[in-house]
N, C-alpha and C positions, 0 to 999 in steps of 0.2 A: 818754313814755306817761303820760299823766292816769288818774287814778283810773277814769275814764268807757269810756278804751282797753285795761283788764287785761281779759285773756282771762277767760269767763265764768265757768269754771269755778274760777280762781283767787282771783274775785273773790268767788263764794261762799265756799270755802273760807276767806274771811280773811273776810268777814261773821258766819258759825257761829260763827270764834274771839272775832272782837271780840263779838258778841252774847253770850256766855257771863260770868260771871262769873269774874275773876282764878281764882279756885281752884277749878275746874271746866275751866281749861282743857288741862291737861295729862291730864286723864281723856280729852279730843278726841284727844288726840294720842296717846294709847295705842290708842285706836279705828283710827284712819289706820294704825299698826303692824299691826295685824292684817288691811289690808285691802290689804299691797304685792300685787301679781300676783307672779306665777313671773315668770320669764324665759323667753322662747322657747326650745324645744330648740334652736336650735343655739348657741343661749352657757349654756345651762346645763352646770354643769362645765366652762368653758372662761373661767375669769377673766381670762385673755389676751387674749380679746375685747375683755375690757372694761376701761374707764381706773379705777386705783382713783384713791379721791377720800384724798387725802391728809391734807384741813383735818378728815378726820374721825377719831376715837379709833381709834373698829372701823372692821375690813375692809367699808367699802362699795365698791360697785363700780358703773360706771354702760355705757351702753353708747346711744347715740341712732340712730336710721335713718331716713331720708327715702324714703318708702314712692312708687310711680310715681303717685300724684296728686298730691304734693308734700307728703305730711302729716307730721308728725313724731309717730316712734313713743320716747318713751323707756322705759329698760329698767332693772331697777337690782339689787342683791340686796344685803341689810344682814342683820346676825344677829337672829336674835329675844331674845339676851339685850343686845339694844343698842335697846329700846322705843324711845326718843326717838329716835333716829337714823334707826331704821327708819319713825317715823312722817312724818318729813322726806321720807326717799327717798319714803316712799306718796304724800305733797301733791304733791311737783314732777310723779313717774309720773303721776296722776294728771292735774294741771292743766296737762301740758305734753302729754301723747299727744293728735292729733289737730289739734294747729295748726298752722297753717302755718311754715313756717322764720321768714319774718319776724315774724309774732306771739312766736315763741317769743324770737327775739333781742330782740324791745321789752319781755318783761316787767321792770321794771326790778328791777337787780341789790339792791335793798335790800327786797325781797320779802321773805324771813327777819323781816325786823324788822316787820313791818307788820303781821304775826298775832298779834298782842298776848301772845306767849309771852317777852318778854324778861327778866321778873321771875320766869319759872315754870320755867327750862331756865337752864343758863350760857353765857355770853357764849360759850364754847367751842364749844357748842350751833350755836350761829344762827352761828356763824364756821362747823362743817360744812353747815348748810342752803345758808348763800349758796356755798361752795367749792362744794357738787353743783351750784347752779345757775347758776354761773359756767361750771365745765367741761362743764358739758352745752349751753351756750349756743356755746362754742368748737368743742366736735364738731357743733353743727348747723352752722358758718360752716366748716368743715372739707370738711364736707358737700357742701356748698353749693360750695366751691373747687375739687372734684374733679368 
């Protein structure tokens, strides 16, 4: 996928960050923390539903659904004393609800890194971004299988 093919919204979202100055940008990403959705009632409280994401510190937890027009719904729930983590889960929620399965499997797997946070978060960081949006790529092809 060329920079020309990233889904729109993904593609803003790494615009805003690169547009910003280095030290302004993890202020962005505390904004994105504040802006994950709930989870649908029927996986709230049911983290069994959902795959926890392993590459991350804290308990995130993701969960994806392919809705009957084919759309991809993702789902996620991070703590809110885990800011950065949870502003992660917000971008993928975000730039991946609403696309098609195949969009969502082309966004490429080095997304994390192209948001210009790798000097402002630890490598540890963007190693949880990409693990969410690896295994959330696996459950749309999961999806897709069944």
């Amino acid at each position: 996928m060329s920079d020309d093919d990233l889904p729109e919204t993904l593609a803003e979202i790494r615009d805003d960050f690169l547009g910003l100055p280095e030290s302004e940008r993890l202020h962005l990403l505390l904004e994105f923390s504040n802006e994950l959705p709930d989870v649908p009632e029927k996986y709230d409280g049911h983290p069994e539903l959902a795959e926890r994401v392993a590459e991350c510190q804290s308990p995130v937890y993701i969960i994806l659904d392919i809705d009957d027009e084919g759309r991809v719904a993702m789902h996620a729930t991070a703590p809110r004393e885990a800011p950065t983590t949870r502003g992660f889960a917000s971008i993928l929620v975000q730039g991946i609800t609403g696309l098609t399965p195949e969009q969502a499997l082309a966004i490429p797997d080095d997304y994390p890194r192209s948001i210009g946070l790798t000097r402002a978060v630890s490598p540890l960081r963007i190693a949880g971004m990409t693990g969410m949006l690896i295994r959330a790529k696996r459950q749309v092809r999961a999806k897709l299988a069944s």
